[in-house]
C-alpha positions in Angstrom: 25.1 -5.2 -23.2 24.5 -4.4 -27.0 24.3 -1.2 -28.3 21.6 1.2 -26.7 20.0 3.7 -28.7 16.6 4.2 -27.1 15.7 3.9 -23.7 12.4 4.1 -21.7 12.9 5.7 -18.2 10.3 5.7 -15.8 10.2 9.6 -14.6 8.5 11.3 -12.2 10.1 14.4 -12.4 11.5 14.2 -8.9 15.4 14.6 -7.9 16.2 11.1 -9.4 14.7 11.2 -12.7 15.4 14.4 -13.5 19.0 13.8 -13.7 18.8 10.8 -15.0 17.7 12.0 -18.6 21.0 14.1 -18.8 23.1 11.2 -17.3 21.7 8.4 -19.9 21.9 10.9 -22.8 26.2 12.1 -22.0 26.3 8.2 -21.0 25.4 6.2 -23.6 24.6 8.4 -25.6 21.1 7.4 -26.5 17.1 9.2 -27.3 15.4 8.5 -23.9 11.6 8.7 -23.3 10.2 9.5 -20.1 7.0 7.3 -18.6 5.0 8.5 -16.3 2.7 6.4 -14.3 -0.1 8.3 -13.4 -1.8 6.7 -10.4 -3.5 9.7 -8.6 -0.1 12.1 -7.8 -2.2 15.0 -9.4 -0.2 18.0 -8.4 2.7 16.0 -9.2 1.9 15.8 -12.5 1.7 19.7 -13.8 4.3 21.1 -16.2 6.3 17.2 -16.4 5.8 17.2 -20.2 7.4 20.5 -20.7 10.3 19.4 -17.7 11.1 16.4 -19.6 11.6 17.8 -23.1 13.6 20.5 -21.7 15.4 18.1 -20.0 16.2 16.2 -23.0 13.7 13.0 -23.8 12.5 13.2 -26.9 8.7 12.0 -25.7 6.7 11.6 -23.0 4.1 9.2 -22.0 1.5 10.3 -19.3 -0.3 6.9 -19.0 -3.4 7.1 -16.8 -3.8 4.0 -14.8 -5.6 5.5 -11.5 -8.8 3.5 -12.6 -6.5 0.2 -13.0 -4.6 1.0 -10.1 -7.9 0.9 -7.6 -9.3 -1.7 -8.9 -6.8 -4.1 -10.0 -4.6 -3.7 -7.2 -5.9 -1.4 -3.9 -9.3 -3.2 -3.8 -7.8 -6.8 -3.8 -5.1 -5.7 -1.0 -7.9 -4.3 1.0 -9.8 -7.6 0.5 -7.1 -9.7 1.5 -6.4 -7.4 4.8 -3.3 -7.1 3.7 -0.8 -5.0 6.0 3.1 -5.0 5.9 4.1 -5.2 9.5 1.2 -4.3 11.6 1.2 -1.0 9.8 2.1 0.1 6.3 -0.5 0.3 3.6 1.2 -0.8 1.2 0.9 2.3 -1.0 4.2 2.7 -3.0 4.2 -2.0 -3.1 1.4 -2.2 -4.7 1.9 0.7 -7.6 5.6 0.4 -8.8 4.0 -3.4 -10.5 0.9 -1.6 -12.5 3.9 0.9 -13.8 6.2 -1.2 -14.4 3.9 -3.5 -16.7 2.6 0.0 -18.6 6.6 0.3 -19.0 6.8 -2.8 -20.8 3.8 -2.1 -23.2 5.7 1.3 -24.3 9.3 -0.1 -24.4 7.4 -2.5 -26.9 5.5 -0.1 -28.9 8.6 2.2 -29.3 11.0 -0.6 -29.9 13.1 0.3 -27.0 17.0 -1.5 -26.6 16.3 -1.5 -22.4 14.4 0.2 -19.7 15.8 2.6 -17.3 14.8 3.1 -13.2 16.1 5.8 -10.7 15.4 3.3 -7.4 18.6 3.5 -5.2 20.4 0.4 -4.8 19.5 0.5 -1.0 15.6 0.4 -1.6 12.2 -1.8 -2.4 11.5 -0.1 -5.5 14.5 -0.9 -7.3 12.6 -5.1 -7.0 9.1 -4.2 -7.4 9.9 -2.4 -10.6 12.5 -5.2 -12.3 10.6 -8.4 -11.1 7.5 -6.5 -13.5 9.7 -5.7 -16.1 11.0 -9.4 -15.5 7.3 -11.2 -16.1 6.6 -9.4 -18.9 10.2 -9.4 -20.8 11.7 -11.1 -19.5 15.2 -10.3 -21.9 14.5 -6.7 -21.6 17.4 -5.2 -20.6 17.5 -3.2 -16.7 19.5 0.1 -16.3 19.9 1.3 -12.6 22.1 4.5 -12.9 22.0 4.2 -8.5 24.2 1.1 -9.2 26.9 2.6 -11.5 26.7 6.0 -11.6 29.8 7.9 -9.3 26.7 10.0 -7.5 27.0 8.9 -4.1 23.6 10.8 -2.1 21.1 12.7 -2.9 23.6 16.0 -2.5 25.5 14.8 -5.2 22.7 14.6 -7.2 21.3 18.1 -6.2 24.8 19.8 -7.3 24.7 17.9 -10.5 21.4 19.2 -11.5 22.6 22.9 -10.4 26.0 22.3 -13.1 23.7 21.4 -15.7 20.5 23.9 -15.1 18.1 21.1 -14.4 15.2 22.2 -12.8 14.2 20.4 -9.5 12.4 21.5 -7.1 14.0 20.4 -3.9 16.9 22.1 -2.1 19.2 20.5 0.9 16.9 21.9 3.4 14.0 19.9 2.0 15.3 16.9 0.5 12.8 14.8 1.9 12.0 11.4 0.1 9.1 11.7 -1.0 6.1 8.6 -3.0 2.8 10.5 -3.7 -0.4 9.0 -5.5 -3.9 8.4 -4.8 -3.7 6.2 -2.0 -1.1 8.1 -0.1 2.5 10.0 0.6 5.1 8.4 2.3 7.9 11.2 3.9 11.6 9.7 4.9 15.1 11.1 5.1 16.8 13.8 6.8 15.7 14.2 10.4 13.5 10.8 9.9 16.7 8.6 10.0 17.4 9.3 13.4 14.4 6.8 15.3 14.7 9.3 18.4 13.8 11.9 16.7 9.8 12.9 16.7 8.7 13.8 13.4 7.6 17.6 12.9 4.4 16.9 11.6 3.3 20.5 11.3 6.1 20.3 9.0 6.0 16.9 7.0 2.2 16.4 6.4 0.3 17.6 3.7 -2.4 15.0 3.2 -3.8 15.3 7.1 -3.9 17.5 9.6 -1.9 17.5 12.9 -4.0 15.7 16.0 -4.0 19.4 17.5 -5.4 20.5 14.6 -7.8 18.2 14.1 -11.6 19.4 14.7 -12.9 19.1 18.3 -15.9 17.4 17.0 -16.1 14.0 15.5 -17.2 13.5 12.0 -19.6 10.6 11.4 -19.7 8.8 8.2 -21.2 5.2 6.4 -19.6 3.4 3.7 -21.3 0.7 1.8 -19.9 -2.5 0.1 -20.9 -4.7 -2.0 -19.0 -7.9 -2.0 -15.6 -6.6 -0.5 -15.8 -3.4 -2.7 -16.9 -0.4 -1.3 -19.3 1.8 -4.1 -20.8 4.9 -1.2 -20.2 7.6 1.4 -23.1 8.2 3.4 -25.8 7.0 0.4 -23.6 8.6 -2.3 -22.4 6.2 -5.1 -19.6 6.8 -6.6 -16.1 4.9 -8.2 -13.5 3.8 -6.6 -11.1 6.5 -7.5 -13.6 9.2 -6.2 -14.4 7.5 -3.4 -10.9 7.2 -2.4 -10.5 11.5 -3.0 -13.4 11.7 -0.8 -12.1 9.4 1.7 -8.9 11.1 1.5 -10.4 14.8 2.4 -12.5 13.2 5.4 -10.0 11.1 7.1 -7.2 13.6 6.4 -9.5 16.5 8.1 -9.8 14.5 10.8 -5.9 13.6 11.5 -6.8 9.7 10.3 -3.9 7.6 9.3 -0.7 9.4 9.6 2.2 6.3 10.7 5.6 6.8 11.5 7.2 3.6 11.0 10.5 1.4 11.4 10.4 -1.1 8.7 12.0 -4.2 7.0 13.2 -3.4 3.6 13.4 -6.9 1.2 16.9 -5.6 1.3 17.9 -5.9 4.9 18.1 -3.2 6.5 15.8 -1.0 8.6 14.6 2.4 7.5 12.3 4.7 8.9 9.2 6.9 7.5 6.2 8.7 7.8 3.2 7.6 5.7 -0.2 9.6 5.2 -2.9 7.2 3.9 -5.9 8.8 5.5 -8.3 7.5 3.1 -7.3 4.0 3.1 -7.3 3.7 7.0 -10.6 4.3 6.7 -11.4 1.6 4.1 -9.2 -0.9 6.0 -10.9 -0.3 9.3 -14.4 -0.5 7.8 -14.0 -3.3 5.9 -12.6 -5.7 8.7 -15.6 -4.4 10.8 -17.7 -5.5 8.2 -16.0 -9.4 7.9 -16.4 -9.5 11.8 -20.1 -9.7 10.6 -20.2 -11.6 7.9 -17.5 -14.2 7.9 -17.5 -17.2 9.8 -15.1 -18.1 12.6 -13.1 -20.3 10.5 -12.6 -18.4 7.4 -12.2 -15.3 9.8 -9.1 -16.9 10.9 -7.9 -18.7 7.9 -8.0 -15.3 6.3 -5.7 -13.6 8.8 -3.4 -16.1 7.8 -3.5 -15.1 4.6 -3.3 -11.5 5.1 0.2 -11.6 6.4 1.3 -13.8 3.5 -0.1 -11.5 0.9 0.9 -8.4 2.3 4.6 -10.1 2.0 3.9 -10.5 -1.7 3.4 -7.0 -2.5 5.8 -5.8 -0.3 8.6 -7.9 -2.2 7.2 -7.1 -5.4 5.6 -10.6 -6.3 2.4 -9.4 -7.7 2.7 -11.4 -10.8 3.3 -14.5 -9.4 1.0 -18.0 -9.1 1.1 -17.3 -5.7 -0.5 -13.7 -5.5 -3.1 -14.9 -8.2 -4.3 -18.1 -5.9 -4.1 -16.0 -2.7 -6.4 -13.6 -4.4 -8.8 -16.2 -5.9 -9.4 -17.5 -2.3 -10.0 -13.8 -0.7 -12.2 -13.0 -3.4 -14.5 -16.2 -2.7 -14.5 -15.2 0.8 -16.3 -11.5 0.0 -19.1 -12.8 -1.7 -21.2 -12.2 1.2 -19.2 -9.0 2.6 -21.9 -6.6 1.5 -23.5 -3.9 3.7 -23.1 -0.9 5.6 -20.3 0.5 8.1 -21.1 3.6 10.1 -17.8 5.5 11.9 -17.2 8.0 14.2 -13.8 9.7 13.2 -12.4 12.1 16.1 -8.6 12.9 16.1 -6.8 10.1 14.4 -9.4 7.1 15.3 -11.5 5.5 13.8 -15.0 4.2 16.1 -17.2 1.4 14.5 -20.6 3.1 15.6 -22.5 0.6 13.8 -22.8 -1.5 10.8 -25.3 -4.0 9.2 -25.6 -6.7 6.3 -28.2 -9.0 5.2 -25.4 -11.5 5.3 -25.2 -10.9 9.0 -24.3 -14.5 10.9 -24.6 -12.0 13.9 -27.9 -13.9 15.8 -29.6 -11.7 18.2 -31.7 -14.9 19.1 -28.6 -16.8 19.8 -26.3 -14.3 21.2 -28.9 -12.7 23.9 -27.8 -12.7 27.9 -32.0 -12.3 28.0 -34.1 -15.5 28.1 -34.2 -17.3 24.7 -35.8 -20.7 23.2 -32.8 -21.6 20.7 -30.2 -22.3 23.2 -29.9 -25.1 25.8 -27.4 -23.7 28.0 -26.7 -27.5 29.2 -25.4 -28.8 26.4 -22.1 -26.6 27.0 -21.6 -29.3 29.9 -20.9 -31.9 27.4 -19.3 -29.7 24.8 -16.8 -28.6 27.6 -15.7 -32.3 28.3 -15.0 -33.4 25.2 -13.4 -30.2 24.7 -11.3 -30.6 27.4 -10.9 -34.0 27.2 -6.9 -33.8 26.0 -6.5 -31.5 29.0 -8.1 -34.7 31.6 -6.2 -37.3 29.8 -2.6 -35.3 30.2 -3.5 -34.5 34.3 -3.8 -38.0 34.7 -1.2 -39.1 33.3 1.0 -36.3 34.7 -0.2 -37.4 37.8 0.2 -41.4 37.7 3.9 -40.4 36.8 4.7 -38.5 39.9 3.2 -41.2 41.6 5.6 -43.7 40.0 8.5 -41.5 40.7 8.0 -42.2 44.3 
């Protein structure tokens, strides 16, 4: 590798990055400026500028890319029913490629020699975040201290902050993985690596409340959409970053969307976490309810297909890929007629469908009835069911002209 003298590090402020500065500065000896990605972490946010100067970078970027990040990448994921394993959101997949493109716009601007990461060598992020840098320079140079450094665990990092007097805000009783933004805040580490274990949630969660404390009485709400997108709470327009806050207060009042999870990392091993996404559990749940109404049988099915597929994709970190763009282009085709309204009855972590309608509805009340109707001859079935079944006739007879051979 030639010659670094400026690097762009992607910094959150948290255990990793915060020694990172110090380690890329006595390493190679090099001005580093920090990047944050700001999609939604809020609290997260306060007093970084003055941590990373102190720290040592000589600038800071606070790029705000909330509006791009709902938009560009929530809204399509929640389209496409996208879910990783029957249960993760997707919520740290589909933002490490939104920051790691900003990234490449900076290290550009500031004429950087390479761009820097603090994802372990043992996780997701450490993908998602190079296969961006990748489709957008492609020559750009990758730094992964996690892969060179001698710091073995996060205790090693912990006492090398405390040696140099960098501020973090963690100790070894709380050293808790933690990935915060607007969609949600996954938990993982300590006690959470043991699978027998039950989380303590009065402990862990700080987006929801626990089931016990969840309120005795249910909270009803509607959302509205307009082709896939939803744009109100209960008559309210608002954008899609609000709406999300909202969501987030509702759901997480009522215990919606807490997960505690054993998943396949890209890498190949199993690891284990709790995620809080009570906002977009909500979305997810109203928005299928929604397609049940408006999508025929077909596409219905088709789509589930695709569902599994894309969620894959973000997963892996292959957002900018043909692939992801053609998947998309199909889901989005599919919600031109996924407009209407969604009413739910949240109670304790669930999520009720008490009613939703569309003018796209291909739900016929005329068709459908068990009452007497004038649209429906219910003998016609009789032929449909034999040419239906007619694969299922042809085998018996077959089946049984052989045993009758075999005799």
């Amino acid at each position: 590798m030639k010659k670094i003298n400026k690097v762009i590090l992607a910094y959150s402020g948290g255990l990793d990055t915060s020694i990172i500065i110090s380690w890329l500065k006595e390493t190679y000896g090099c001005e580093v400026i920090a990047v944050v990605g700001n999609v939604g972490q809020k609290a997260e946010l306060e007093g970084l500028e003055e941590k990373a100067i102190t720290s040592g970078a000589s600038k800071i970027y606070i790029e705000d890319l909330t509006e791009e990040f709902v938009y560009d990448y929530v809204f399509p994921t929640i389209q496409a029913g996208a879910v990783y394993e029957g249960k993760y959101l997707l919520g740290t997949s589909f933002a490490r490629p939104l920051i790691g493109k900003r990234m490449v716009e900076i290290a550009k601007a500031e004429g950087a020699d390479a761009i820097c990461h603090g994802c372990t060598g043992k996780g997701n992020d450490q993908v998602r975040f190079e296969l961006a840098i990748k489709a957008f320079a492609p020559e750009m140079p990758i730094i992964a201290p996690w892969r060179i450094w001698d710091l073995k665990s996060r205790e090693d990092e912990i006492a090398y902050a405390e040696e140099r007097n960098i501020p973090i805000k963690i100790n070894k009783d709380t050293n808790y993985s933690k990935d915060m933004n607007l969609w949600h805040l996954s938990h993982e580490g300590l006690d959470l690596e043991f699978p027998e274990n039950e989380p303590d949630y009065a402990k862990i969660l700080e987006l929801s409340k626990t089931l016990e404390a969840a309120p005795d009485k249910a909270t009803y709400i509607t959302l509205s959409y307009e082709k896939g997108n939803p744009v109100a709470i209960n008559g309210v327009k608002m954008g899609g970053v609000e709406l999300i806050e909202e969501l987030n207060k509702i759901g997480g009042e009522n215990a919606i969307g807490t997960t505690d999870m054993v998943e396949n990392r890209l890498v190949g091993m199993k690891s284990r976490g709790v995620y809080e996404t009570p906002g977009g559990t909500i979305l997810y749940s109203a928005h299928k309810d929604l397609e049940e109404l408006c999508l025929d049988k077909e596409t219905a099915h088709y789509k589930e297909m695709i569902a599994l597929k894309f969620a894959d994709i973000v997963y892996n970190g292959l957002w900018y890929t043909p692939l992801r763009e053609a998947l998309q282009a199909f889901v989005k085709t599919t919600q031109e007629t996924v407009t209407g309204e969604v009413k739910l009855k949240l109670y304790k972590g669930n999520i009720v469908n008490a009613g939703m309608t569309s003018p796209y509805s291909l739900y016929s009340e005329e068709y459908a009835t068990f009452g007497e109707d004038a649209v429906y001859d219910q003998k016609d079935s009789a032929g449909f069911i034999n040419l239906f079944g007619l694969p299922l006739v042809v085998k018996a007879k077959m089946d049984a002209a052989t045993k009758r051979e075999a005799k």
